[in-house]
N, C-alpha and C positions, 0 to 999 in steps of 0.2 A: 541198717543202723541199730536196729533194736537186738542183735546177734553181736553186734560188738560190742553194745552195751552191756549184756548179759556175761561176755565174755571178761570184761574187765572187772566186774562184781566178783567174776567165778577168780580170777586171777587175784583177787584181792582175801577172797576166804583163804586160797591154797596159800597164802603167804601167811596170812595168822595161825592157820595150822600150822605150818615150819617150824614158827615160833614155838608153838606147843610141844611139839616133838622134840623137839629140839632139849626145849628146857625142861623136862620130862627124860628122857633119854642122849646125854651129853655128848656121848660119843659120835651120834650119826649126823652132827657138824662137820666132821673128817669127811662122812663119806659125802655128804651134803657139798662139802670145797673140790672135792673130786670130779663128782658127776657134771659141774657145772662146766669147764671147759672141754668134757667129753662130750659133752650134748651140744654145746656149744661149735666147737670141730665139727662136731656130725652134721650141723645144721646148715653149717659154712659149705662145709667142701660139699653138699649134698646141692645147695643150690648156686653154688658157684661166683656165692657172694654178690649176686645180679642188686640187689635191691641194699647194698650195705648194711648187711646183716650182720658181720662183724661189731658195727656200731653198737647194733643191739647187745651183742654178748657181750662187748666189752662193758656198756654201759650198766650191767646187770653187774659184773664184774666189780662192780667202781661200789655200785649202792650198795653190795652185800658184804664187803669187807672189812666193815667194822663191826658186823654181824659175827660174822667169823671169828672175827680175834676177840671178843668177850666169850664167844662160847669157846673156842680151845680149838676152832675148826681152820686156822691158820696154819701151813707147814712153815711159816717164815716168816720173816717181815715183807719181805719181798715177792710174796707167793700172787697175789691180785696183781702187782707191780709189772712184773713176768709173763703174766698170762695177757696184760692188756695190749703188752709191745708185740709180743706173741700174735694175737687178733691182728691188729694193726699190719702187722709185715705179712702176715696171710691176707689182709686186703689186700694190699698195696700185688699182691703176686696173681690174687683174679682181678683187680681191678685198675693196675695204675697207678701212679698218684700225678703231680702237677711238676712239669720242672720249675715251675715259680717256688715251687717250693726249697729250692738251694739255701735261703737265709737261712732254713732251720739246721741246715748239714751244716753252712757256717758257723750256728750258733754250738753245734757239740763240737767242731772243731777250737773252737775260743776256752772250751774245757779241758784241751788237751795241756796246757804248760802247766795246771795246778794239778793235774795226774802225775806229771814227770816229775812234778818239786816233793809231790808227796811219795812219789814210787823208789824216790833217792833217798828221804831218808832214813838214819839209822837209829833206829829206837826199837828196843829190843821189848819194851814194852809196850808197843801199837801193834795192833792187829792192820795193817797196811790197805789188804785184801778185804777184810772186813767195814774197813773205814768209808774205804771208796766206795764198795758197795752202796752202802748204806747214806753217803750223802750224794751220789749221783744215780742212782735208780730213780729217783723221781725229776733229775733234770731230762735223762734219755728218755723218760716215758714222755714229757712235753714232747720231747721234740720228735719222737716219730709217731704219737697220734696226730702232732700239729702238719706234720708230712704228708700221710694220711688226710686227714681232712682240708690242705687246704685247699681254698676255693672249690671243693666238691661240688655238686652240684644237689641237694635233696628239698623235696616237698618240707614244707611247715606243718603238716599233718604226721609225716614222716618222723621231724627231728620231736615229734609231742610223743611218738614211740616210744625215742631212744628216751627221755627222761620218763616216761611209764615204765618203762624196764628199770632207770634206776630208782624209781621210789619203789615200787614192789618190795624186796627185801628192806628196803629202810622202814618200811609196816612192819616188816617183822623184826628188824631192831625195835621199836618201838614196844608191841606187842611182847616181845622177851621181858624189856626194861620194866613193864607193867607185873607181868608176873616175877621178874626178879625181888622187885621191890613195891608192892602193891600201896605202899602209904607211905606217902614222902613224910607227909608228917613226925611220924616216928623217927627219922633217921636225920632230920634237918636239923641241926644245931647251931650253927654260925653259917660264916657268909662265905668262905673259902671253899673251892670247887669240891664236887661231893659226888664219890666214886659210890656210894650206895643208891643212890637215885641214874648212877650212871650202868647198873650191870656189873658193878667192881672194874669195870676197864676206865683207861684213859677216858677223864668227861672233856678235855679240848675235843681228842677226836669225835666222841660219842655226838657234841653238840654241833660239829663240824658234819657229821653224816644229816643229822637232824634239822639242821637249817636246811640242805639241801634240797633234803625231803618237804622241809614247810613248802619250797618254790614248785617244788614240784605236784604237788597237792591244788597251792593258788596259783596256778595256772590251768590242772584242770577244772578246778572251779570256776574261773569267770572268763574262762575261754573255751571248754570243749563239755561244758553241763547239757545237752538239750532236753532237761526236763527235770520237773522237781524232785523225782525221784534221785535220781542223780545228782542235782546240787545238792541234796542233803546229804547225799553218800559224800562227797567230796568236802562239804563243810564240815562234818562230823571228824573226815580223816585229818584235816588240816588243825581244826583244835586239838587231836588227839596227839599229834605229832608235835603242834608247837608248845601244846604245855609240857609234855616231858622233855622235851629241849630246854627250856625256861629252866625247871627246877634240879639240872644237873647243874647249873649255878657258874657253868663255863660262858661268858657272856659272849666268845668272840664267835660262834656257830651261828645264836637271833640274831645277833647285830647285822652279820654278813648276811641272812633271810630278809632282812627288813630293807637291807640297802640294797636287794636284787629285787625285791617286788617293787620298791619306789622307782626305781631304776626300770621295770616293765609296765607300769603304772604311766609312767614319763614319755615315753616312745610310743605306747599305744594313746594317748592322750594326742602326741603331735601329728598321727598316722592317721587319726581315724576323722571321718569325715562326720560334719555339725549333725548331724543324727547322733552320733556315736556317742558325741563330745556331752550330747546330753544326758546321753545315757548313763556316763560315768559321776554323777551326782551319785545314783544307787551304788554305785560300786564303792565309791569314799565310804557311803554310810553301812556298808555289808562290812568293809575293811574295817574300819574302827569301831562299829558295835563287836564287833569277833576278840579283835586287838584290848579292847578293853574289860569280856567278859574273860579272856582266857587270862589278864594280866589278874584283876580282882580275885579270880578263886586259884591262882598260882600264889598270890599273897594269903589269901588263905590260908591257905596249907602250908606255906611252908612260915605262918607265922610273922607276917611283916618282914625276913627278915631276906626275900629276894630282892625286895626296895633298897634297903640299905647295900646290899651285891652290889645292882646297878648305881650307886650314889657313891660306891668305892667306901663304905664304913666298914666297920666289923661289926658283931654281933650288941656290940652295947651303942652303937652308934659313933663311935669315933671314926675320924679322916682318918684314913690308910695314906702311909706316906706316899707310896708308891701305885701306878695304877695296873701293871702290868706284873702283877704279882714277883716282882724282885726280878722281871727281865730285863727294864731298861738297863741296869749295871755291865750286865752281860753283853747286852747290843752294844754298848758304849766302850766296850773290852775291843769286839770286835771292828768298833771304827779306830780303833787306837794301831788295831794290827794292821787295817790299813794302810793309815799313815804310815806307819813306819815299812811297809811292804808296798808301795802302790803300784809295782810294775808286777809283779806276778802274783803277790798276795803269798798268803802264809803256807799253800798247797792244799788240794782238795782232801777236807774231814780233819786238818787239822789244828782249825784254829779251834777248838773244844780243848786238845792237849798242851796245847802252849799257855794258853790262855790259862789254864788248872797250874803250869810249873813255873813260868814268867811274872804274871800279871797276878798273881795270887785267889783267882777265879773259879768258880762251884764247879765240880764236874757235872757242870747240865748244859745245856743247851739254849740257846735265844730264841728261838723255834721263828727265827726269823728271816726267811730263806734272800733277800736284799740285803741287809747286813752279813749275812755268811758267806754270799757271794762275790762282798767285797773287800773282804776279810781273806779269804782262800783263793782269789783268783782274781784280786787288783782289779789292771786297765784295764784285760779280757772279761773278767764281772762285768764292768761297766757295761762293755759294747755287746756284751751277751743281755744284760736288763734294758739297754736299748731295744735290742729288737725285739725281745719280749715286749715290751711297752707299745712300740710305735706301729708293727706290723699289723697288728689285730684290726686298728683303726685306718692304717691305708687299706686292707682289705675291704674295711664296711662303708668305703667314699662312694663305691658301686656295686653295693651290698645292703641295701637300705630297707628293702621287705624280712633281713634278720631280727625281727621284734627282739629275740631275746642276747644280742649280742651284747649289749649294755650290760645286763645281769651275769651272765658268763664272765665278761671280764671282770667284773666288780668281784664274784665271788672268790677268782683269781685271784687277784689283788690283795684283799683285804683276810683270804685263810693263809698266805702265805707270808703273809705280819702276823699271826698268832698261832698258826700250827706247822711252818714251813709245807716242807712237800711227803711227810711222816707217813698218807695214805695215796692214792693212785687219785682220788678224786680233782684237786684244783690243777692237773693234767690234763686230765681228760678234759674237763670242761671247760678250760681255759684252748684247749682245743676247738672245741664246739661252737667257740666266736668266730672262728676262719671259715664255717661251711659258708657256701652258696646257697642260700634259703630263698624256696620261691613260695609265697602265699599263693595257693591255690583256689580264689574263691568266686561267686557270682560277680556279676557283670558291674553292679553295686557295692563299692567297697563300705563296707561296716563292721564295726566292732560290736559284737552280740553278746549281751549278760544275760538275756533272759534264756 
């Protein structure tokens, strides 16, 4: 125990140095994106994948790739994307996967008619090739990690791995973001998302990797600390992580941290037995003295004026018409193409251009991956967001020691209403509600804070 504790310390330095290097020397983010699926490969094909080691790389995969894309260490949008489905189908060839898993081949089969509406037609001004790319790489990645993973069978010690692997680098997004912008102060001026406290990159995403990372911090904390040494290290990381989430001023990253820790808060609460149950008075009062010194000196700093963010003002206090920063319009575009499309929809990646030469509509996007689905692929949308929806939870009816499948799908759910599917992450881990999770523990079931 005390070798793996040392070990995760040592794993924790080497990721803040990254950062260092990193943002010191910009370039070897490139080779930084390279070496990762090489080591990764090496480490697969070397052990045969026996222990779903794949999970590992990929999940390292998932947390480093918004890392990558502020530092300049991205070949693509689609480069984490690629390499996740990549892992995945080199599991799937040492290890198998479930033929219960057909729903998920159904469900990219149900994406096939908004391919063919969009692969037909003639506009000389769409990049076709580029469209589809670019809004079905993150439905094909669900569906063959969800392949992969379903009903696998892995330890709960095991799946605490795979999300150490992806908070790791999310330390060194964090770590960078510190040195990018040492003093939010300086650069806070209103209440509209703030790509300077974000890295200069996208703050949805940046706050999107960043929640992740809070869960993944408060989970090692008040489930895998055994000793004070360690719950400091891990209370330390989890403030460090959720205030620079906070002050990128993107709300939809905390919110979805908050309603994944309530959501494993809630499960271990019903699981754990009257010893446990007692125990969790400490754990409320750790949560909310944390919760409220990290909210007090994020208003701090950034001057009252993160309160008014989350209250929907601007910076003099007035209501914001709007709470989703001018998207509802956009989603409202695409329940319009609906309607008026509801057997095959508008075809995949193009209701963004219709919506721009029809509907008189921004060239942006709703970043709302349930509206676009039902906009670009109608009835097949539908029965594609049904099984998205429903299958997670017939899988957890006899599945019930996955503490963390409530939080998986929530985080699903809830980034995919405000960032669609834009990174590899609400993929993969809306993946990770399907394992077969076995608690591994003494003969006495308890849930241990101290």
């Amino acid at each position: 125990m005390k070798n793996t504790k040392l070990s995760y310390s040592f794993l924790l330095i080497i990721h803040a140095v990254i950062a260092l290097v990193v943002f010191a020397v910009p370039f070897l983010s490139k080779i930084y994106a390279l070496l990762i699926p090489i080591v990764g490969f090496f480490v697969v094909y070397r052990t045969k994948n026996a222990n779903n080691e794949v999970l590992i790389v990929a999940a390292y995969l998932v947390g480093v790739e918004v890392f990558l894309r502020m530092t300049g260490g991205n070949f693509n949008n689609e480069f984490v994307k690629v390499n996740v489905i990549f892992f995945m189908l080199l599991g799937m060839v040492y290890s198998n996967f479930s033929t219960n898993a057909f729903i998920y081949w159904f469900f990219l089969i149900l994406l096939i008619p908004g391919i063919l509406i969009t692969s037909t037609a003639f506009n000389t001004s769409i990049d076709i090739k580029k469209s589809l790319v670019f809004n079905l790489s993150g439905p094909l990645c669900l569906a063959i990690c969800s392949i992969y993973m379903f009903k696998r069978k892995i330890l709960f010690s095991d799946l605490q791995n795979v999300l150490v692997a992806m908070g790791l680098p999310i330390l060194s997004t964090t770590v960078y973001l510190f040195l990018f912008n040492p003093s939010v102060r300086d650069v806070v001026t209103g209440t509209q998302s703030n790509y300077e406290t974000s890295g200069g990159f996208g703050p949805n995403q940046v706050s999107t990797a960043l929640g992740l990372g809070m869960f993944v911090f408060f989970t090692q904390l008040i489930l895998f600390s055994k000793s004070k040494r360690i719950i400091l290290l891990n209370a330390v990381l989890l403030i460090f992580v959720t205030y620079r989430g906070i002050v990128t001023f993107s709300r939809g990253g905390v919110i979805t941290a908050v309603a994944m820790i309530v959501c494993l808060l809630l499960l271990l609460y019903v699981y754990s037995n009257s010893r446990g149950k007692s125990k969790f008075i400490w754990v409320f009062i750790l949560t909310g003295t944390m919760a409220a010194a990290i909210w007090t000196y994020s208003s701090f700093q950034t001057n009252g004026l993160i309160e008014k963010r989350y209250a929907n003002q601007d910076a003099r206090g007035r209501q914001k018409k709007d709470r989703l920063g001018g998207r509802e319009q956009i989603m409202n575009q695409e329940l319009k193409l609906f309607i008026e499309n509801p057997i095959f929809g508008v075809g995949a990646g193009m209701g963004k251009e219709i919506r721009k030469e029809t509907l008189g509509g921004e060239d942006a996007a709703s970043h709302n991956e349930i509206t676009r689905m039902l906009s670009e692929h109608g009835l097949f949308g539908i029965f594609g967001l049904l099984i998205l929806f429903l299958t997670p939870f017939v899988v957890y009816v006899n599945n019930r020691q996955h503490l963390y499948f409530l939080s998986f799908f929530m985080f699903w759910l809830l980034t995919i209403n405000h960032a669609a599917m834009r990174t590899a992450a609400p993929a993969f881990v809306y993946a990770l509600s399907l394992l077969f999770v076995q608690v591994k523990i003494p003969e006495k079931t308890e849930i241990s804070v101290d």
